[in-house]
Structures are given as structure tokens and as C-alpha cells.
N, C-alpha and C positions, 0 to 999 in steps of 0.2 A: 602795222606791218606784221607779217606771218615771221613767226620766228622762229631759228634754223638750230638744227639740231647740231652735236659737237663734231660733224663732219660736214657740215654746211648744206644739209640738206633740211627740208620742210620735216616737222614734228610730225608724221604720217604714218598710220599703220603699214605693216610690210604685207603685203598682197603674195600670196603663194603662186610660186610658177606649175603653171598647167605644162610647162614641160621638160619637169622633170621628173622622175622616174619615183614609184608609187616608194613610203618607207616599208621596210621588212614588219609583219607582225607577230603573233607567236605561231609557234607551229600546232596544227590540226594534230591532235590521235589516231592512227593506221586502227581501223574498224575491218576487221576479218566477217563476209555474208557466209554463214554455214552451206554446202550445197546439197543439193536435191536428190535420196538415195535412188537410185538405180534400181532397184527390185520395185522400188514401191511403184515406181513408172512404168516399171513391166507389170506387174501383177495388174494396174487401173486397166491395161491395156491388152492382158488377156484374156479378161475377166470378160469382152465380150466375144470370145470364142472356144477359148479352152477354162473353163470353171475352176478345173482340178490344178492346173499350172497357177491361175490366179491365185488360190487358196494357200496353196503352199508357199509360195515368191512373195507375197501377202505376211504373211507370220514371221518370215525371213526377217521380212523390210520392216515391221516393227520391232523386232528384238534389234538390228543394226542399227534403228534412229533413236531407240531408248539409250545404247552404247556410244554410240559416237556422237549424237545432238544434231544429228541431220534433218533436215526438212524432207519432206513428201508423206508427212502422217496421214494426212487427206486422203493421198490417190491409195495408200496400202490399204484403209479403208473401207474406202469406196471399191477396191480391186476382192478384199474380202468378202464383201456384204452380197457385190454381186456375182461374184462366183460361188458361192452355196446357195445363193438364189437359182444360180443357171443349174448346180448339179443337181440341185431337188426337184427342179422341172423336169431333167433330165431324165430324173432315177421313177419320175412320176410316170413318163411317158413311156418307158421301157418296160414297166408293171401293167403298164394298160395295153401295151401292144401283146406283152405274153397271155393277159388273162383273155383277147381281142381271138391272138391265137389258137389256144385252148377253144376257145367257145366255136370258132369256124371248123376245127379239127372234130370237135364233138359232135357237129353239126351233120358233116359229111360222111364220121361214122355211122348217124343214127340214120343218116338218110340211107344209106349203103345198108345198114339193115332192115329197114325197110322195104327196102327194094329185094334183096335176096328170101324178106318172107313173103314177101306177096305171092312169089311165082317158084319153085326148082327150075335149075339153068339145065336138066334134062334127066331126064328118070335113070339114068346112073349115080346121080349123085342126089337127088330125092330120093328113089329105094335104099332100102336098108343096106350096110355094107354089110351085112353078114346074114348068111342062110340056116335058120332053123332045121335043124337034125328031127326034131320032135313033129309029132303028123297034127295040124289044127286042131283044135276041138272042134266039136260039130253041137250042135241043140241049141238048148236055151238052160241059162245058170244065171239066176237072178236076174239084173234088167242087162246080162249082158246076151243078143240075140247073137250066136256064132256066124250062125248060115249066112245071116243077113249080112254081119260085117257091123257092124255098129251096138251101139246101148242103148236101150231102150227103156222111156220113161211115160206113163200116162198115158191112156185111151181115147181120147179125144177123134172127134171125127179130122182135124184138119192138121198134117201130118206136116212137122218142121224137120228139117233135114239139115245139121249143123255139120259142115266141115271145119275141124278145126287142128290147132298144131300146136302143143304145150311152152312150146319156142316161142311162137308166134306174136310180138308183140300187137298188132293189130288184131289177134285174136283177142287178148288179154282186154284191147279197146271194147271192142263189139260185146265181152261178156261181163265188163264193170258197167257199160253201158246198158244192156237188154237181159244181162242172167235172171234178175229176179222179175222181170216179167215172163220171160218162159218156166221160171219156176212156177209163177202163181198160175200160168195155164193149165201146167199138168195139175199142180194142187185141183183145180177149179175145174178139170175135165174139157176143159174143150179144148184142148191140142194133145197128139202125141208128138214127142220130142224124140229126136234120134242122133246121137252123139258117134260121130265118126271121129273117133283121135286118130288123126295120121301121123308121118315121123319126115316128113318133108326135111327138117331140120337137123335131124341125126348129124349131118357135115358141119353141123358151125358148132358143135359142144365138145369140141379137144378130143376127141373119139371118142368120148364116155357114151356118145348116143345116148342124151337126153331127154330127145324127144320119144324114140323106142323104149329106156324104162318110165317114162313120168305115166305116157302109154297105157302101158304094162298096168301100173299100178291102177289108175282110174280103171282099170278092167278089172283088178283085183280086186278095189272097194265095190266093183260093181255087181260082182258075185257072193261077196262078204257082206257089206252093208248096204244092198240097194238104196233103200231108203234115203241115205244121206251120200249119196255120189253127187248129186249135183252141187253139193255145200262143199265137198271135196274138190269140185272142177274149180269153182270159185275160189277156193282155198290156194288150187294150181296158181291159180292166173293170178292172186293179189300177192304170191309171192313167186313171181316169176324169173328165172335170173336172165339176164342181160345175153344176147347174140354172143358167141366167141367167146363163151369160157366154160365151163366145166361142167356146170348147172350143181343141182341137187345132188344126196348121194341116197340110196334108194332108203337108208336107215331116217334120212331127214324128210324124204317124201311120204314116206308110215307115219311120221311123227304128227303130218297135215290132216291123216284121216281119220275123221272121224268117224267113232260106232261103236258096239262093242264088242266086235272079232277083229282085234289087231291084223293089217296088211303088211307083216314087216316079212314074215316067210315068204309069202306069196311074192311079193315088190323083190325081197333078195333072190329067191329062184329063177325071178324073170319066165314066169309060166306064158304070160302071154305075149310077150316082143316078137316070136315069130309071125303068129295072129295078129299084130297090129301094126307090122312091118308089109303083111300079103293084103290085110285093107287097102293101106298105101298102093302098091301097084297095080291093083283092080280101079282104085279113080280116079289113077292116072290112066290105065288104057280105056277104062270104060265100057260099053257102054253104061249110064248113069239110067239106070230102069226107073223107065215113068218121068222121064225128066227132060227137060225142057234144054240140058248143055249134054254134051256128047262125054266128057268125061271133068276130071277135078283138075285146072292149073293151078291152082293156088289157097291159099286159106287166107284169112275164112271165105267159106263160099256156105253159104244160105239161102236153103230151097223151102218154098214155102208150097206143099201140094205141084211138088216138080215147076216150081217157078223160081228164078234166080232169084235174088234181091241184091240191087245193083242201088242202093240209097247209101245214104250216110252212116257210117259202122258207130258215131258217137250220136245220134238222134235217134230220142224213142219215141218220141209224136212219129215221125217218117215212119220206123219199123213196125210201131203197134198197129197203124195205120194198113201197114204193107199186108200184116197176119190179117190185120179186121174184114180185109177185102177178100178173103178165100171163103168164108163164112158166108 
């Protein structure tokens, strides 16, 4: 027989009731989550439109989460990193659009001077602004020929007719280009050479009228030192100053020439500007005697036996070519 416990019940384990209510256990610790700084969430989040906002809100949100123990180290970070990324792209591309600038601005000056030397926008402002009180000279004084209007170099049967303008950079082209081939002509006798300095340019050198004394003076070495003017013209042209400023001053244009009778009197008296001012408006009215154009628009203009040459002012196969064919 099973036998019963002191309340008359089976010797049984007691089986727990499912329903009653759970016992109490110890209480949990109250765990505080730090929250997430505010700037650092700004700066992640300007950083891809305003760099310099990010940057700043950025260094904010790191000094406030070092202080206080807040979270969002990450995004002030990442809000940092990429906002001086954006501002150096930024600062890169604002250096490239000015020097972009610069270079299109430099571009349309030089073309603009180009344009103004090729041609005078009308013999008021191609002639000289001012009128010579003193009467021309007339004859011949070393290779400068008066009558003629021009300088004259070498005896040669086939006769080159140089327009040209001390301004002129496209002049300065054609004579780094072909000078020492027309010098070894004359040297070598088969071409005369004839240097017409005109002053087309006088208007773009601040008034100083630069191309009237540069002028002047190539007329002075050409009386003083024949021999070495065309070393002198080459001297002009490889130090030529720029369209629109001042130019030379007649003290620094002596200093080019070479020989050994100083042009610094001559160059500062300015004996010949009126003479190479009246060249000037003879080949713009013209007639151009023995010659194949009616009168001078522009420089350089080169005649070769009253023949234009209308080639390449930077090709001297083409021009040697141009001279070989009058021969």
C-alpha cells in the first residue's frame, strides 16, 4: 500500500502551479545610452554641399563629444574629411577657371593687336599726330635714300621693298623669320633691299609715338653707321615692346645701336620723325611706283621687283622661294 503523508495525502512531489503569478527576482541596473551630438550630424550632412560649414560644425562636434562622452565621432569625421576634400576641389577649380580666364583675356588682347597692326583703321590715326615744323631732308646720307622715302642696302639687280612698323609685331615675325636671309643677299650682291619704316602705330604707344622715334632712330644709325642698321633693325624687332604701352625711351633705343658713332643725339633730337611720319602718308595715298598695289594698308607688306608677297610671314622655304623666282 502507498503510504500517506501526515495530512493524509500520497508521499508526492508538489508540482508547481502554472497559474500563478511569476516570483519577484532582483532588480536590473538603469543603463543611461549616451546620445548622438548634433553638429557631428550636421557637419556629415553638409559636408556634401557646403565644405566650409562642414569643417567648422566638424571641430565643434569633436571638442563637444570629447566633453560630454557623446556619440557621432564617425559622422564629425567623416563630415571633416569630406569637407576639405570639397574645399580643395573647390579652391583647385577657382585657380583654374582665373588662370583659364587670364589666358582667353590674353588671347583676345593679342588677337586685338594683331588685328590693329596688320591694317590703320584710317590715315588720321595711322599718320603721325603731329606736324614737323623742320623742311625734310632731301639727297642721300649714308644708306638713308631721302628723295626716295626709304633705306637703302646693297646693289643687287632684284630689288626687295620692305614695309615695315617698329610696333608691328607680325613685322618682328617676318624679320626673326627672313632678316638674315635678306642680309646675306645684300652681303652676297644679288638683291637691293629697301627699308621703309613707317609709324602706323604711333596711336597705341601712350603718345610717346614709338613707332615715329624707333623710326627716327633706324634713320639715325642709317646715316651714322650704315654698315650695321640692319643688325640694328634686328636689334628693334628682338626687343620690341608689347602693343599699348609706352615702348622704348629714345636713351634705351641708342643703347641697341650698334657702330662706332653713338645715335643718342641724333635719336634724342628726333631729326628724323617728321621724315618718317611724311613716308607714312605717301604709302598710304600712293601711288606705289613700279608696283603691282596701288598704295601701303598695312605692314608688313613686301614687294619683291613690285610684286606683293602674299605667303607665309613665318616660312622661309616659301619667301626664299618667292625672291628666287624674280631672278
Amino acid at each position: 500500500m502507498d503510504s500517506l503523508g501526515p495530512n493524509g495525502s500520497r508521499d508526492e512531489p508538489l508540482q508547481p502551479n502554472p497559474y500563478a503569478p511569476p516570483l519577484p527576482g532582483p532588480a536590473l541596473p538603469f543603463v543611461s545610452v549616451p546620445k548622438t551630438n548634433t553638429l557631428a550630424i550636421l557637419s556629415f550632412a553638409s559636408s556634401f554641399f557646403i565644405g566650409l560649414v562642414a569643417i567648422i560644425t566638424g571641430h565643434i562636434a569633436l571638442g563637444q563629444i570629447r566633453a560630454r562622452g557623446e556619440l557621432g565621432r564617425g559622422f564629425a569625421l567623416a563630415g571633416l574629411i569630406i569637407g576639405y576634400v570639397r574645399v580643395a576641389v573647390t579652391a583647385i577649380l577657382v585657380v583654374l577657371l582665373i588662370v583659364f580666364a587670364s589666358a582667353v583675356g590674353a588671347f583676345f588682347i593679342a588677337l586685338n593687336a594683331g588685328l590693329t597692326s596688320s591694317a590703320p583703321t584710317d590715315s588720321s590715326e595711322s599718320s603721325a599726330p603731329m606736324e614737323s615744323t623742320s623742311p625734310l631732308p632731301t639727297g642721300q646720307l649714308g644708306a638713308a635714300n631721302f628723295d626716295g622715302g626709304y633705306l637703302e642696302f646693297g646693289t643687287g639687280a632684284v630689288i626687295v621693298d620692305e614695309y615695315i612698323d617698329p610696333m608691328c609685331p607680325f613685322c618682328a615675325q617676318f624679320e626673326e623669320t627672313n632678316g638674315e636671309l635678306l642680309a646675306a643677299g645684300v652681303s652676297s650682291g644679288v638683291i637691293t633691299l629697301r627699308v621703309h619704316s613707317l609709324t602706323f602705330l604711333d596711336r597705341v604707344s601712350q603718345g610717346t609715338n614709338y613707332s615715329s622715334r624707333a623710326s627716327a632712330a633706324l634713320t639715325c644709325q642709317a646715316t651714322l653707321n650704315p654698315d650695321q642698321t640692319l643688325d640694328f633693325l634686328s636689334a628693334l624687332f628682338a626687343s620690341q615692346p608689347l602693343e599699348a604701352t609706352s615702348g622704348l625711351s629714345n636713351r634705351e633705343l641708342a643703347d641697341l645701336a650698334p657702330g662706332a658713332v653713338s645715335i643718342a643725339a641724333c635719336a634724342e633730337a628726333g631729326d628724323y620723325q617728321g621724315w618718317s611720319q611724311h613716308n607714312t602718308e605717301m604709302a598710304l595715298k600712293g601711288p606705289i611706283d613700279g608696283s603691282q598695289i596701288a598704295s601701303v594698308k598695312g605692314t608688313p607688306t613686301v614687294l619683291v621687283d613690285g610684286e606683293p608677297y602674299t605667303g607665309s610671314l613665318t616660312d622661309i622655304a616659301e619667301f626664299s622661294g618667292f625672291v628666287a623666282a624674280a631672278f
